[in-house]
N, C-alpha and C positions, 0 to 999 in steps of 0.2 A: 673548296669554295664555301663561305658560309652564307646563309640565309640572313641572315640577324641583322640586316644592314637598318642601324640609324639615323634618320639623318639628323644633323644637331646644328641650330643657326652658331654661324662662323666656322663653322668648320669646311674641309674642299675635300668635293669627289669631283669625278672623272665619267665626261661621258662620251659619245661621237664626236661633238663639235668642240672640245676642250675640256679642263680643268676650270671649277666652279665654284664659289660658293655660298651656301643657306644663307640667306640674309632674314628668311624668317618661314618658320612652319606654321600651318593652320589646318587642324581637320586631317583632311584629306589631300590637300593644295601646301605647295612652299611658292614661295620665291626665290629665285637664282638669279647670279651674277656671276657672267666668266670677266677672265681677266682683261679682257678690252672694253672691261664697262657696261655690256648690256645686259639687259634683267630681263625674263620670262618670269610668267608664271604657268608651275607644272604639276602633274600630283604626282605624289609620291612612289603609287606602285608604279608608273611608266619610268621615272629614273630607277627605282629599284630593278627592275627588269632589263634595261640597258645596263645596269651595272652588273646584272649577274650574267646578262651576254658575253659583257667585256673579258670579265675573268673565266669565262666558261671557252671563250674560240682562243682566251693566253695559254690556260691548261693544254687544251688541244695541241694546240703548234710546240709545245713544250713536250709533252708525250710524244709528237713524230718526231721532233730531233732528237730525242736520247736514243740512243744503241739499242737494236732489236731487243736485245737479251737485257737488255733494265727495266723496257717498260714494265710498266707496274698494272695496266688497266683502267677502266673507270673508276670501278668503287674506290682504288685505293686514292683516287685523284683529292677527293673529299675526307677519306677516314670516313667513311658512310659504316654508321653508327659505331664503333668503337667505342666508344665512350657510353655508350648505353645501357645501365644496369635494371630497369625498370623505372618506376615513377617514385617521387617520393612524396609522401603528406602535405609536405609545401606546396607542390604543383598543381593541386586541389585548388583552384580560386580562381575569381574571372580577369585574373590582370595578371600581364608577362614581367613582372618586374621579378627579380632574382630567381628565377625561371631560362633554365636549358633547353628542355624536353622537345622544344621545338625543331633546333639547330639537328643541321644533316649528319653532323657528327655524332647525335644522340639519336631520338626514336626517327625522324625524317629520314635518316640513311639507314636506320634496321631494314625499315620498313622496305625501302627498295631496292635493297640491292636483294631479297628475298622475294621481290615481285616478277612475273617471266609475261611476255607477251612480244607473240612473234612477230607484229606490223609495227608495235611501238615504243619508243624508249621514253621510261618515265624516270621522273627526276621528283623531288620534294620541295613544297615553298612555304615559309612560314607567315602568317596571314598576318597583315603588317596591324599591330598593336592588338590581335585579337591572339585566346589560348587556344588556337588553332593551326592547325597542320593542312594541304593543299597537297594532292599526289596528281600530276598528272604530264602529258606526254611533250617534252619541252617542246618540241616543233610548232606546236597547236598552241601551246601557252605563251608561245611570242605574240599569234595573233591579238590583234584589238579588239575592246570588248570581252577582260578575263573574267569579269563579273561573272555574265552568265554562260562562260563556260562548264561544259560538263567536268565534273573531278570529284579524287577520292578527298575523304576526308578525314580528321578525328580531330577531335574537341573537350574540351575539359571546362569542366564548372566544377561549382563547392564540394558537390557529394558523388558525380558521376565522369564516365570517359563515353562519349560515341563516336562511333566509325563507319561506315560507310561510303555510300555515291551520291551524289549531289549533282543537280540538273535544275536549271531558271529558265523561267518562262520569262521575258518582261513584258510590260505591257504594251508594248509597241516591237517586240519581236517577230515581224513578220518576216521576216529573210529566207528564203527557199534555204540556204545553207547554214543555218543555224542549228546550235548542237539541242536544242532543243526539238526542232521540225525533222532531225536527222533520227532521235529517239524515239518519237511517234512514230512516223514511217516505219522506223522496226519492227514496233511493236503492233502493227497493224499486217503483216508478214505473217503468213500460215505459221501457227504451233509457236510462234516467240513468246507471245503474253503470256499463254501456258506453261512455258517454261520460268517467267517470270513468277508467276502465281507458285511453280512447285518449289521455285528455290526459297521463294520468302516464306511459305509453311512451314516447310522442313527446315528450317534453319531459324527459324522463329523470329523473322527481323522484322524490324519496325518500320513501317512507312507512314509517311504523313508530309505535309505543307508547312517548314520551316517558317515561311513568312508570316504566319496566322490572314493575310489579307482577302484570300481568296474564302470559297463556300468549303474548299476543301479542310478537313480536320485530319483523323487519323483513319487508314486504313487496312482492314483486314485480306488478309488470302485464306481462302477456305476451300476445297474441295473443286477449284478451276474456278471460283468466282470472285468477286472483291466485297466487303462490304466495308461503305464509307459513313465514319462517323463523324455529323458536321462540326461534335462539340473536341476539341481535343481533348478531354477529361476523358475521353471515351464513356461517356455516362449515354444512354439511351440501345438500342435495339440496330439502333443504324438502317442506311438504304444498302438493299442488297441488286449490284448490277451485274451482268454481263461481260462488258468491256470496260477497262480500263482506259483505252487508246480513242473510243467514242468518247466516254466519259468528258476525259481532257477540251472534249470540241466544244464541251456542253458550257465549261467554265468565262464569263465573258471575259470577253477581248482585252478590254480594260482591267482584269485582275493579273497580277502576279501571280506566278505557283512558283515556289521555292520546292524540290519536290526531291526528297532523300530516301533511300533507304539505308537503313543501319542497322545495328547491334548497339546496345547499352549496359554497360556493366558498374555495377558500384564500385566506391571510393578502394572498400575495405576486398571486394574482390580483384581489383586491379593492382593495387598494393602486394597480394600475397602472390600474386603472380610473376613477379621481377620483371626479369627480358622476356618472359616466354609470351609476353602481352603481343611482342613483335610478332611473334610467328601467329598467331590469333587474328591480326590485324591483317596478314599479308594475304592469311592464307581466306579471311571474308573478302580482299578485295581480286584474287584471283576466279572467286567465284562470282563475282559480282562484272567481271573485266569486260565477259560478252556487253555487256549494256555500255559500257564506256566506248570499247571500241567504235560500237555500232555507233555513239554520238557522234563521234570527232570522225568521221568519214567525209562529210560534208560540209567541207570547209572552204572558205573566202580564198583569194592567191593569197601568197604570205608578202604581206606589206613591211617595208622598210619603218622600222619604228623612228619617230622622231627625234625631234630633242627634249 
């Protein structure tokens, strides 16, 4: 199954309600027309997603019919990462054009079919027109509202790669069942922050507020405590708290927290590393999984997606 879906005006995909097609893209938003003439306007990641539903319950039904002794598995359903030899110098830039690295047959399927977790099955999506990668639990990524769901990540710019978990607050997310409100809870849970604070010491990751919109900047783990620096240059002494999970309470209502944690490695280190980047990447997001888990527990019923 590949991630890479374009959509391009005049051309026809296929989704619940028929075969369609791009009469024109904008943004984030196309316009569609099926074959009896009527036009919606829809965004792109929600047909993207019904498209990779489509071919993902074909696959399925196509695995149960073959003969016990052929089936092949999941991973082999994709070629999950075969094609993967590490990054090449090209891949360095902020725009996907003659760029692979994304598709599940390259680093998205290294990545998971080397990731284990015993509630949930993750799968990889590639972040439409950004040099980013998306790892997270198909079940819960069918839900509406994928923006600010919790998931892994990795991202490329001119001179660097990061990887990590990614979790949004939006400014109007107040939903009891939100993977945001489900990660606080956790972390407000005897001994979880502490656990959180020992893995990002020892393991030296980064955290900080993706969005720059909030008070938040970059943040330290230190000896069980946090210190928050509000400049991202990390320039100043910084406030040193207590709590992470009060902290979050203190941020108003109206601000976004875009709120990651990661690993960053340069151009020329990620380069000399080939494939073995994969196992690097699986193995910070297997230590990282408790926190994902704990998000996606707390979830809406699973809504029928539309057209």
């Amino acid at each position: 199954m590949s991630n890479e879906i374009q959509f391009e005006v005049g051309q026809k995909y296929e989704n619940v309600k028929g075969i369609y097609e791009v009469i024109s893209v904008e943004d984030d938003m196309m316009t569609i027309q099926w074959e009896t003439g009527e036009q919606t306007s829809t965004s792109v990641d929600l047909q993207t997603r019904i498209i990779e539903r489509i071919q993902l319950e074909k696959e399925i039904r196509e695995e149960k019919r073959a003969p016990k002794g052929r089936r092949k598995g999941r991973g082999s359903l994709s070629k999950m990462g075969q094609e993967f030899k590490g990054f090449a110098e090209s891949d360095f830039k902020t725009t996907i054009s003659g760029t692979k690295w994304r598709n599940r047959n390259y680093l998205g399927g290294a990545v998971t079919k080397r990731l284990g977790s015993v509630k949930l099955l993750i799968n990889s999506w590639a972040v439409s027109r950004k040099t980013a990668i998306h790892w997270q639990d198909m079940s819960h990524h069918r839900l509406k509202d994928s923006r600010t769901q919790a998931k892994f990540f990795a991202l490329i710019d001119a001179t660097d790669l990061s990887y990590g978990f990614y979790i949004e607050r939006g400014n109007q997310n107040d939903l009891d069942t939100s993977d945001w409100n489900a990660f606080v809870a956790w972390l407000k849970k005897e001994n979880n922050e502490a656990l959180l604070n020992k893995i990002v010491s020892e393991h030296h990751l980064r955290i900080d507020d993706k969005s720059g919109k909030s008070i938040i900047g970059q943040i330290d783990a230190h000896d069980g405590k946090w210190t928050i620096k509000k400049h991202r240059d990390g320039e100043g002494a910084g406030e040193e708290i207590g709590s992470l999970a009060e902290f979050f309470e203190t941020v108003p209502a109206d601000a976004e927290i875009e709120f990651q944690i990661y690993q960053k490695a340069a151009k020329a280190e990620i380069l000399a590393q080939g494939d073995k980047i994969a196992d690097d990447i699986s193995t910070l997001f297997g230590i990282l999984m408790p926190f994902y888990e704990a998000s996606v527990t707390l979830t809406p019923p699973d809504e029928a997606i539309a057209v």
